[in-house]
GUTI-447051 format. One record per residue: residue number from 1; residue in one letter; chain; x, y, z of N, C-alpha, C in turn. Coordinates in Angstrom, 1 decimal. Each point is the difference from the previous one (the first is absolute). Layout:
N
{pos NUM	code A	unit A	n.px X	n.py Y	n.pz Z	ca.px X	ca.py Y	ca.pz Z	c.px X	c.py Y	c.pz Z} .
...
end
This chain:
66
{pos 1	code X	unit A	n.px 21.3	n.py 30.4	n.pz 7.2	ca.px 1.3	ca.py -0.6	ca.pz 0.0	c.px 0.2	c.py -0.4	c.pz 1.5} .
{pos 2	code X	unit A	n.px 0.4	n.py -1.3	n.pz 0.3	ca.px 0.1	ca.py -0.3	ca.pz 1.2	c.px 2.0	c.py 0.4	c.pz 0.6} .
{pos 3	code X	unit A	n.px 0.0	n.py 0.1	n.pz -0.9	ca.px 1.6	ca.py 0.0	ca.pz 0.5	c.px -0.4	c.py 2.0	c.pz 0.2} .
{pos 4	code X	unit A	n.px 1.9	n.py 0.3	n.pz 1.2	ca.px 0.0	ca.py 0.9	ca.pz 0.6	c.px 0.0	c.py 1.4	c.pz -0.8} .
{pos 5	code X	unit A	n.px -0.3	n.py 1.2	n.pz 0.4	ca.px 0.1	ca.py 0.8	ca.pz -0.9	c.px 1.4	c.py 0.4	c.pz -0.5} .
{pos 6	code X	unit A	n.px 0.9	n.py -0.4	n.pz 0.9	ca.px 1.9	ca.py 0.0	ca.pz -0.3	c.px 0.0	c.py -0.5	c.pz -1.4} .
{pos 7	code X	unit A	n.px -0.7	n.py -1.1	n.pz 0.2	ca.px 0.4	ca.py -1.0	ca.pz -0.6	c.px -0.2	c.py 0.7	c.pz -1.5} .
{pos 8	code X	unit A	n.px -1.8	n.py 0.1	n.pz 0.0	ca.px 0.0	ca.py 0.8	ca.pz -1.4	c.px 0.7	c.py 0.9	c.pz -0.3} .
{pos 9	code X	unit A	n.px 0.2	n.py 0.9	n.pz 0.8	ca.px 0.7	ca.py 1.6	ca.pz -0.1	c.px 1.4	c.py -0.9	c.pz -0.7} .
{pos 10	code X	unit A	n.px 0.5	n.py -0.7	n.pz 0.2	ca.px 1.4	ca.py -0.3	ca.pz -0.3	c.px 0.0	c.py -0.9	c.pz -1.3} .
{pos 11	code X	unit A	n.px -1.5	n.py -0.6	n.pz -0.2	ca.px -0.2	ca.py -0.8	ca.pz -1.1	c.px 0.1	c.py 1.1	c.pz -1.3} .
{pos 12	code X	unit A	n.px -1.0	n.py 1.3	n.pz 0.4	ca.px -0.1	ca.py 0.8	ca.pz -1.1	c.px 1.5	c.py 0.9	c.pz -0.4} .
{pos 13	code X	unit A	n.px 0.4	n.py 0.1	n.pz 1.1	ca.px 1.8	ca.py 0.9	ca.pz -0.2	c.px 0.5	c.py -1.2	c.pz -0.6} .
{pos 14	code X	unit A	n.px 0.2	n.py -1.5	n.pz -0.1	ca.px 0.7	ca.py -0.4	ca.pz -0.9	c.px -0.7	c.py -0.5	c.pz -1.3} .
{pos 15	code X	unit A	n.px -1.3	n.py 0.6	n.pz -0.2	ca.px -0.5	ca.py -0.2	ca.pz -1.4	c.px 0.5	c.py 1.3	c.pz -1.1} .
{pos 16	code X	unit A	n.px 0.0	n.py 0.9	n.pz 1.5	ca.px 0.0	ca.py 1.5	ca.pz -0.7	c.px 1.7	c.py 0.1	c.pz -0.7} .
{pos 17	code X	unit A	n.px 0.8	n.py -0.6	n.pz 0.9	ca.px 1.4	ca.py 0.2	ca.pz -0.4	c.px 0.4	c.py -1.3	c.pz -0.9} .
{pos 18	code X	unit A	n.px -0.2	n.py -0.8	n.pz 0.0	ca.px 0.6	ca.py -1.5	ca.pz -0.9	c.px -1.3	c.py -0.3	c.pz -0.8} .
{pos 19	code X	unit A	n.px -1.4	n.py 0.4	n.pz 0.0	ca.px -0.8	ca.py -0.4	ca.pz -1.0	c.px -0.3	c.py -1.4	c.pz 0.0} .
{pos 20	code X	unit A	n.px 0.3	n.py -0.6	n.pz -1.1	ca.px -0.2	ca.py -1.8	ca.pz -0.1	c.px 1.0	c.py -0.6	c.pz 0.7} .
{pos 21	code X	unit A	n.px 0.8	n.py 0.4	n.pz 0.6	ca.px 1.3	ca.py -0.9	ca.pz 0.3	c.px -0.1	c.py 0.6	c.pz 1.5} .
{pos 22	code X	unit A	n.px -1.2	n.py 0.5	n.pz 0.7	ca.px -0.2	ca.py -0.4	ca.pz 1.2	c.px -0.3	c.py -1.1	c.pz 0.8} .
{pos 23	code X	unit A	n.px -0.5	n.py -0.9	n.pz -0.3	ca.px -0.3	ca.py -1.2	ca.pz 0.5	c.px 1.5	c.py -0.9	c.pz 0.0} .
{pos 24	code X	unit A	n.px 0.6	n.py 0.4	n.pz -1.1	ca.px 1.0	ca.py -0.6	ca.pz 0.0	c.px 1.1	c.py 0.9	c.pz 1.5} .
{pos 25	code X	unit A	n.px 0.1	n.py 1.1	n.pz -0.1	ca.px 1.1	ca.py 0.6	ca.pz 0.4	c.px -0.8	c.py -0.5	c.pz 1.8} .
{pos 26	code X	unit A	n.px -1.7	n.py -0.1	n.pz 0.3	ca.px 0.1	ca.py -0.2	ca.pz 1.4	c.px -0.1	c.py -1.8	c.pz 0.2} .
{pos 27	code X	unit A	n.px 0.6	n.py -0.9	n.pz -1.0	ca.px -0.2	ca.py -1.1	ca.pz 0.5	c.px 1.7	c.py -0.4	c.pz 0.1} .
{pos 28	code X	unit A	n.px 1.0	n.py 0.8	n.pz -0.8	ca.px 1.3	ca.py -0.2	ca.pz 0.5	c.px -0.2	c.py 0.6	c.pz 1.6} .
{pos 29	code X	unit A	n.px -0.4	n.py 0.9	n.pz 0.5	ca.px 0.7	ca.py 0.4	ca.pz 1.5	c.px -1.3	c.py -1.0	c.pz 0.9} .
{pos 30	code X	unit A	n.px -1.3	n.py -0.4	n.pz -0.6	ca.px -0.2	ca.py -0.9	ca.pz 0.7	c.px 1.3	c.py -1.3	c.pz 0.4} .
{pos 31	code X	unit A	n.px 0.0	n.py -0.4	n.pz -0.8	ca.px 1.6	ca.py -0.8	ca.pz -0.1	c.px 0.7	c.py 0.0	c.pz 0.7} .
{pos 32	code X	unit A	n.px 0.8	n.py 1.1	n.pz 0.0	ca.px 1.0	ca.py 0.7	ca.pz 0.7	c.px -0.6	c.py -0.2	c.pz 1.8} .
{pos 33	code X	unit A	n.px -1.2	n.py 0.1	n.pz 0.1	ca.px -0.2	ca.py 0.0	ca.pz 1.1	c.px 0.2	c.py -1.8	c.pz 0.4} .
{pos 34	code X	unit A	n.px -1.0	n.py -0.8	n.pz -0.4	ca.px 0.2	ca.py -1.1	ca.pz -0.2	c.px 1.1	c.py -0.8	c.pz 0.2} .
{pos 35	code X	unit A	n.px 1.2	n.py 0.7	n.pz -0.6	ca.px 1.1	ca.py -0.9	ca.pz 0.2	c.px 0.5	c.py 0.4	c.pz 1.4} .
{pos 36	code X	unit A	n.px 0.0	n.py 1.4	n.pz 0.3	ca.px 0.0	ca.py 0.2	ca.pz 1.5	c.px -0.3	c.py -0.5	c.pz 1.0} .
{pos 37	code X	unit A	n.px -1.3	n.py -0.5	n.pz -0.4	ca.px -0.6	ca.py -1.1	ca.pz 1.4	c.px -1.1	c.py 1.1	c.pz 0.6} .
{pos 38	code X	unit A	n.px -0.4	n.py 1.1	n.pz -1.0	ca.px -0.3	ca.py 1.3	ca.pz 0.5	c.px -1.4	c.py -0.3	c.pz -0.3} .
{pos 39	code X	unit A	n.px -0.9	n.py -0.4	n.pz 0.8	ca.px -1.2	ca.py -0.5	ca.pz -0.1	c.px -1.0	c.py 1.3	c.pz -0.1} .
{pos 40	code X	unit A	n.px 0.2	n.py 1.0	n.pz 0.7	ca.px -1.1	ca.py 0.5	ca.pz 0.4	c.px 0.4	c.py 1.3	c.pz -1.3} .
{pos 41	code X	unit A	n.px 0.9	n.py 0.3	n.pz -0.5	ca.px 0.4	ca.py 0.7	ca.pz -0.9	c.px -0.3	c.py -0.6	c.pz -1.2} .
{pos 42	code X	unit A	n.px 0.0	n.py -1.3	n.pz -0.3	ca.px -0.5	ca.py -1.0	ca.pz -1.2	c.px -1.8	c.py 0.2	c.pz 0.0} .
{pos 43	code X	unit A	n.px -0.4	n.py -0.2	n.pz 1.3	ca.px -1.2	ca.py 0.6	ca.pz -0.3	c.px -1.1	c.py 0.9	c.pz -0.1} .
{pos 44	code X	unit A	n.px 1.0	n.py 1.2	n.pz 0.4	ca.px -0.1	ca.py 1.1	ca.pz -0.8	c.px -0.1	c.py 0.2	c.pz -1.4} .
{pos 45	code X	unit A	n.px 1.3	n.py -0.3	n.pz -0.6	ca.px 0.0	ca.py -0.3	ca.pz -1.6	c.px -0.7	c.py -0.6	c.pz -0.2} .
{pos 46	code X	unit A	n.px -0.5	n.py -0.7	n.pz 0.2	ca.px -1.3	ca.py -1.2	ca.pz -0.2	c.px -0.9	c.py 0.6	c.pz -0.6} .
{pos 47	code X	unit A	n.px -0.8	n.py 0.9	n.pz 1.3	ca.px -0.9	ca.py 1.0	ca.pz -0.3	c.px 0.3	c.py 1.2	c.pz -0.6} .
{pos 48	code X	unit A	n.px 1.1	n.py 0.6	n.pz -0.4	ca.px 0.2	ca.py 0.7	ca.pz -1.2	c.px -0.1	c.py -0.3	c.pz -1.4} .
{pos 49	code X	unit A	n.px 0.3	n.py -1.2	n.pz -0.1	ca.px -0.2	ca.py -0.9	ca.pz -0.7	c.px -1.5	c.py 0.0	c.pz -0.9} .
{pos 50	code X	unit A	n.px -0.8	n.py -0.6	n.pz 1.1	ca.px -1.6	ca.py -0.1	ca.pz -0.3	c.px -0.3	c.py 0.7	c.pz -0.1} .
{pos 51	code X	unit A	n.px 0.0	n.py 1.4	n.pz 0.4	ca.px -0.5	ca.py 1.0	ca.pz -0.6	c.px 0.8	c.py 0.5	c.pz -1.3} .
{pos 52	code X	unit A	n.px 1.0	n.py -0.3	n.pz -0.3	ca.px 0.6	ca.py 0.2	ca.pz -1.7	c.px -1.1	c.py -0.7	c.pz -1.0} .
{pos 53	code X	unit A	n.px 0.0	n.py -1.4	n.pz 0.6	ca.px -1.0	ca.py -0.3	ca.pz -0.8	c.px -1.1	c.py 0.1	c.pz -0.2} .
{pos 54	code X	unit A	n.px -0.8	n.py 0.7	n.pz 1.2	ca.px -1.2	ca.py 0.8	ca.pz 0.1	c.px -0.1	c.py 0.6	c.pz -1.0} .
{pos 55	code X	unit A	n.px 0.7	n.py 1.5	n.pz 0.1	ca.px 0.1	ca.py 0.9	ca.pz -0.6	c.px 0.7	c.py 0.0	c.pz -1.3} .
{pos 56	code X	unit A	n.px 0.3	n.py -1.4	n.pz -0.5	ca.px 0.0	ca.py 0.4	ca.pz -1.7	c.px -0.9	c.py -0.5	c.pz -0.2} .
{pos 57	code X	unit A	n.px -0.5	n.py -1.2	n.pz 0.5	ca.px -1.4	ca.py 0.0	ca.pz -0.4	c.px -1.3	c.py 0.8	c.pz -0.2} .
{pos 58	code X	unit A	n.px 0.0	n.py 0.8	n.pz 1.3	ca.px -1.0	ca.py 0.8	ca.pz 0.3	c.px 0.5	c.py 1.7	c.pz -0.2} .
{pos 59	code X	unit A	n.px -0.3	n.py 1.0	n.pz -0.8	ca.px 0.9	ca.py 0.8	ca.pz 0.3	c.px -0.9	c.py 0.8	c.pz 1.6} .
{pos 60	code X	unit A	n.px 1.7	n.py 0.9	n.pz 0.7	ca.px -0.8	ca.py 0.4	ca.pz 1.1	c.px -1.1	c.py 1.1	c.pz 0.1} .
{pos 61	code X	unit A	n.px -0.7	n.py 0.2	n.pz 0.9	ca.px -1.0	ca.py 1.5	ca.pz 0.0	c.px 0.8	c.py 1.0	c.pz -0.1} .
{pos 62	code X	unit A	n.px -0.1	n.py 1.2	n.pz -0.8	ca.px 0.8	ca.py 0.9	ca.pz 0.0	c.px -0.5	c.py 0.8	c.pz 1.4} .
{pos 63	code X	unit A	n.px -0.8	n.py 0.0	n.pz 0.9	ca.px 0.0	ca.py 0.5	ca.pz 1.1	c.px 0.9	c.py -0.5	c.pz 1.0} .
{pos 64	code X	unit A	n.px 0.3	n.py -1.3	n.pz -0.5	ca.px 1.4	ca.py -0.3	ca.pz 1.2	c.px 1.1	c.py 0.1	c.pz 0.0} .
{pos 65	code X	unit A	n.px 0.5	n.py 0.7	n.pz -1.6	ca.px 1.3	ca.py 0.2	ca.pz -0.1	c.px 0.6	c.py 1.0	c.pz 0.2} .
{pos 66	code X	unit A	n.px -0.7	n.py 0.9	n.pz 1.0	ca.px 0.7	ca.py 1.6	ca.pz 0.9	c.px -0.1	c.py -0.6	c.pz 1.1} .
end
């Protein structure tokens, strides 16, 4: 995965908690940032993001989820 390990760690806490309606729940606060003008925060979500869709695709290693 090229994106940060935040990034995943926060990808899988919002799979863990909202399930299918992660992708959705981190493309509204991408948004949110967006309308801000909050660039560097938007692409953050970005790459939370990619990795959502990483990891429904792919499921993760269970060695990386401790």
């Amino acid at each position: 995965m090229t994106q940060s390990l935040g990034a995943e760690q926060a990808a899988m806490k919002l799979i863990a908690q909202y399930g299918d309606d992660a992708e959705v729940i981190a493309m509204l606060r991408a948004a949110e940032y967006a309308a801000l003008g909050d660039l560097d925060g938007l692409a953050q979500w970005d790459d939370i993001l990619a990795c959502i869709a990483q990891l429904t695709r792919e499921p993760p290693d269970p060695k990386r989820l401790n």
